[in-house]
N, C-alpha and C positions, 0 to 999 in steps of 0.2 A: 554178595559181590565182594570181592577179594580186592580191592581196590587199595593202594599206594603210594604215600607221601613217603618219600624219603628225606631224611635231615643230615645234610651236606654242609661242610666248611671244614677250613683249615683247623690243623691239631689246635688245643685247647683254647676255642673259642667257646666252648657251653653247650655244644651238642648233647652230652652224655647225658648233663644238666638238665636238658629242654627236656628231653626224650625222656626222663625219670619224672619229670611234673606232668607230662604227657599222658601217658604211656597208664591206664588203669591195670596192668596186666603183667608186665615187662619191666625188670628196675635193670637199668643198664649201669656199669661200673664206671664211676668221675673220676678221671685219677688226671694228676698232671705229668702225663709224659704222654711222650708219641704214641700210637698207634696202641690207645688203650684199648681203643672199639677194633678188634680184629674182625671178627666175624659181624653180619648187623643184627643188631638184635631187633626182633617184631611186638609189637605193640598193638594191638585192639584198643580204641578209641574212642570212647561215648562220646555223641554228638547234641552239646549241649541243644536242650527244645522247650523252651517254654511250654510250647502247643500240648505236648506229653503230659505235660503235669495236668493241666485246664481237661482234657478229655478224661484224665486220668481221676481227677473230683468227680468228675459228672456220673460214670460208668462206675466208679466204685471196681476194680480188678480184682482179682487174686496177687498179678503181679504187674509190674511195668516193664517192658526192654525198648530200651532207646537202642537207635542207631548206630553202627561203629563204623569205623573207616582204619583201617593200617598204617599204622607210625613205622618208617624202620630206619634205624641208627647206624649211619654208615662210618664204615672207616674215615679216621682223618685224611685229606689229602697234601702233597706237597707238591710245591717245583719239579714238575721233570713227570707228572704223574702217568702221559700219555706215554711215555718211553719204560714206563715199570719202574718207576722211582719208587721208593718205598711201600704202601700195598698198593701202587696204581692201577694194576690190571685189573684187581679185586676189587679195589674203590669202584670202577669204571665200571666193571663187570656188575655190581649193586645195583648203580645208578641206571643201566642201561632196562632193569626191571621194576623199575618204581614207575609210575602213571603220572606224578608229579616232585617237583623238588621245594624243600624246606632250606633255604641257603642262612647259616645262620654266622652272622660277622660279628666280630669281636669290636665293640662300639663301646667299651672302658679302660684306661689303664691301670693296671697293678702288676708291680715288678715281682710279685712272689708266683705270680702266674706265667711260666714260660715261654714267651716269642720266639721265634726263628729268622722271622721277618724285619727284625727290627722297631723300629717305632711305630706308636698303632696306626692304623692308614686302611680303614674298611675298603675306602676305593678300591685300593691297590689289590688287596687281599680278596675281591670279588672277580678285580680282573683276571687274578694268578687260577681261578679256580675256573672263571669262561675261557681261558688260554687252553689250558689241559683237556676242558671237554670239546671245545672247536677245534682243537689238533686232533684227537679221537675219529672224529666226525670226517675229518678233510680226510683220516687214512680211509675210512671206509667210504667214502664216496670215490675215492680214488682208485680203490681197488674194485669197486663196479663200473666203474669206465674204462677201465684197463680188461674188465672181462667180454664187454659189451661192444667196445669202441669198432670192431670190423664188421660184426653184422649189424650193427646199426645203419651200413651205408646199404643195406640192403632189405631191414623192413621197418617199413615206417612206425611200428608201434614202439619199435625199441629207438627209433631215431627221436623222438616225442620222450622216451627216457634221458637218452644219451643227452638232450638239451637240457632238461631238465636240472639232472645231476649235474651239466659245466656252472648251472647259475648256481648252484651250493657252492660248488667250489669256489666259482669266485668270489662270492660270500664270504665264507669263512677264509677267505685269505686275508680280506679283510679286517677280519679282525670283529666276526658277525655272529651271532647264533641265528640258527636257522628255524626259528621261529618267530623273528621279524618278518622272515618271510611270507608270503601268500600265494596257493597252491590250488590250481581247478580241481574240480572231481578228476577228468582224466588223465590232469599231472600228479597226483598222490603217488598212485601205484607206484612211479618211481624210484619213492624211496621209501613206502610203508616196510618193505624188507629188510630194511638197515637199523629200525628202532634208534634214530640220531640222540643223541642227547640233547643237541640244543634244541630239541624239536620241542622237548616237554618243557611244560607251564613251569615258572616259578615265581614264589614268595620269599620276599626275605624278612629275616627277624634282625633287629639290630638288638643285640646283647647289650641292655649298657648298665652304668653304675645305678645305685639305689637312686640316688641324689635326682637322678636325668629319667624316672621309670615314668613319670607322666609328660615331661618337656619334650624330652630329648635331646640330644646336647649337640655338638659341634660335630662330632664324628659323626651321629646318625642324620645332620644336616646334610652333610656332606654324601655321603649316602643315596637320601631321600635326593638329591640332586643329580645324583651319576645316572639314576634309574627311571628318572621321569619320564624318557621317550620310551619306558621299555614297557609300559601299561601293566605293572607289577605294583602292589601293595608291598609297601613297608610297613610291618609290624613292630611300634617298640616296646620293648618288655627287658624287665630283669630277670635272666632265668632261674638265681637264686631263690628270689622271695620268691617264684613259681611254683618251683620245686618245695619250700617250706609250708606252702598254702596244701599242696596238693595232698601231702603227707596226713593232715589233720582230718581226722574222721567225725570228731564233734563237731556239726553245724555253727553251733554260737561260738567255738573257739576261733574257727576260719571266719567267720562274718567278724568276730573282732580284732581277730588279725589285718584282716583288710580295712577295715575302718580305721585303726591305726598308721598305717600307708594311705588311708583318703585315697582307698578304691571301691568303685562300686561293685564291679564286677572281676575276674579273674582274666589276667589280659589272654590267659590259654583259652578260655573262653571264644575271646575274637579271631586267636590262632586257628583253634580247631573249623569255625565258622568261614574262615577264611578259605583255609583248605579243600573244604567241602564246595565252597562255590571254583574255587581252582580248578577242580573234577568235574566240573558242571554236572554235578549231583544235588537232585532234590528229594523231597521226604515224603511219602503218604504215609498213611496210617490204619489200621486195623484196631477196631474197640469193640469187644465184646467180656462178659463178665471173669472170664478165665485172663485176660489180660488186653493190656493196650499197648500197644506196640507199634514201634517206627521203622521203614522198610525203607533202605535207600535205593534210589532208583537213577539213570542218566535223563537228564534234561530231552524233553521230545521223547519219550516211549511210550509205545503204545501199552493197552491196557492188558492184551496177552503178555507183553515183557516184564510188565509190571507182576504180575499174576507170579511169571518163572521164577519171582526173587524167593518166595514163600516154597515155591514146589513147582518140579518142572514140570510136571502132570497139570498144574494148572494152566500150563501154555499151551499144553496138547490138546487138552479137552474144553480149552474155554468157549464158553457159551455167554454167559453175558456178565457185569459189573453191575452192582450197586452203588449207587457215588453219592456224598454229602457233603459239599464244601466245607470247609474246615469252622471257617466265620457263621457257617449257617447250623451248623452243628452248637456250637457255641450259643448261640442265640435262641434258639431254641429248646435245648439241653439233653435231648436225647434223641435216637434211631426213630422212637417212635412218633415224638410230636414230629421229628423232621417229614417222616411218613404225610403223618396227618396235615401235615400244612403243603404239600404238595414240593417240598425240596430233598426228596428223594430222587436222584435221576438214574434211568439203565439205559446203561452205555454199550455199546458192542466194541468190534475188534479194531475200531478205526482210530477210538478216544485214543487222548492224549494225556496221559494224566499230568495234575496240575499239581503244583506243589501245595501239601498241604490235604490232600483230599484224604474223607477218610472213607476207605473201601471196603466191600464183602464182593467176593469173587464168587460167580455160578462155574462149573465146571463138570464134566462127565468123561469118565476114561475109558 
């Protein structure tokens, strides 16, 4: 699954930054001027898993592959971006293909690092970037009303649109993205055709000084404040030391790096982790002696969808599931006592798989 996150904000706030600590695959260029990131660069994304490692003792592999999820590094945006202001079409045009957004604000000062906006002001700077994409939004809802608006008086399913799209609008006139909103199943359709921007999920990271990497300081207060009605995670991290962590390939050098910052963990860690519940994506698993392996899956799928991530022949021919809870796997410590103590379960095409399960799929083509 090809899934999404794109990392958005104003020119040099630490995007480039995030996206190079991020990013196992992809080093994207830091530079301090505008519109460093022209094109976005993509990124594959190990999904950190405890779970992995623990089956990965037990089963003894050949090899392990964790999970990935898509990082991509969008153009910087500016003022004016919904009218083609600097790459606005192209920003927009990005963003309107990502599954989720990574909003990352400038939450430090330092004058050798270039503002446009004047004194630093996250609020401000998160507003200027909901203006741009709820201006987007209002053209294109606009321009399906103006397509729609005569025969809607004449068949009710389009009349059931045509209402629909006036409460966007009024919405975003507001000054709203359109994911405060809430939508029946048969008000969707409306505007599943338009891919809105403010429709999609977001995360924000507050970029801040070293000083503020576990506090947080004033600006990312400030922040954490604007966004509380918006049922969005604030992440704070400093993208530097992220970026200096990520680079180091020696185990005990990076463990001693971070014990010298009094971290336990890598805050891209909880980034990544975040993201993936953002996508309401969860994880099973596959362990057998050639490898153990994490498969991401959408929350609520069944065990044939489950099956297609691996191969689409196992969705065509599925015939039934092996399943062993993740904790009972563990407790037990292998396929076979799980076997033997009766927590082996076969599932058919109704299951739902649960996060964490670890599976063998029957199938026949």
């Amino acid at each position: 699954m090809a899934l999404q996150a794109g990392i958005v904000g104003l020119p040099n706030v630490g995007k480039s930054t995030l996206f190079n600590a991020v990013s196992n695959s992809a080093k994207a260029q830091a530079s301090n001027y505008r519109f460093c990131t022209i094109d976005p660069n993509v990124g594959l994304v190990d999904v950190p898993d405890a779970r992995l490692k623990k089956l990965a003792e037990l089963v003894r592999p050949d090899r392990i592959v964790p999970t990935q999820i898509e990082i991509v590094d969008i153009a910087g945006l500016v003022r004016g971006a919904s009218k083609g202001e600097g790459l606005g079409n192209k920003f927009l045009g990005n963003i309107r293909e990502v599954d989720a957004i990574i909003h990352v604000i400038r939450c430090f000062e330092d004058e050798n690092i270039l503002r446009d906006e004047g004194a630093i002001n996250p609020v401000g700077d998160k507003e200027i970037i909901d203006i741009e994409l709820q201006l987007k939004d209002l053209e294109s809802v606009d321009k399906k009303l103006s397509r729609i608006e005569k025969q809607a008086r004449l068949d009710p399913k389009l009349k059931v649109e045509y209402e629909v799209l006036l409460r966007c609008k009024e919405h975003l006139e507001k000054g709203k993205s359109i994911r405060e909103l809430s939508f029946t199943k048969e008000e969707r359709p409306a505007i599943a055709d338009l891919f809105l921007l403010t429709e999609k999920p977001v995360l924000y990271v507050a970029n801040v000084d070293e000083a503020s990497m576990h506090t947080g300081n004033k600006f990312s207060a400030a922040l954490q404040e604007a966004v509380k009605n918006e049922n969005a995670q604030v992440i704070i991290m400093n993208n530097s030391i992220e970026a200096q962590i990520s680079e180091m390939e020696d185990p005990g050098d990076k463990q001693m790096f971070m014990e010298e910052y009094k971290m336990t963990e890598p805050a891209l860690d909880r980034l990544i982790h975040s993201a993936y519940k953002l996508l309401n994506l969860q994880t099973y698993f596959t362990a057998g002696v050639q490898e153990v392996r994490a498969w991401t899956i959408h929350e609520g799928w069944k065990a044939p969808q489950a099956a297609s991530v691996i191969h689409t022949d196992f969705e065509k021919g599925f015939i039934k599931a092996e399943v062993i809870a993740y904790n009972d796997y563990i407790s037990y410590g292998s396929e076979a006592a799980c076997r033997d103590a009766g927590k082996l379960r076969i599932e058919g095409k109704e299951y739902i798989v649960k996060d964490g399960d670890v599976m063998h799929f029957r199938f026949n083509v």
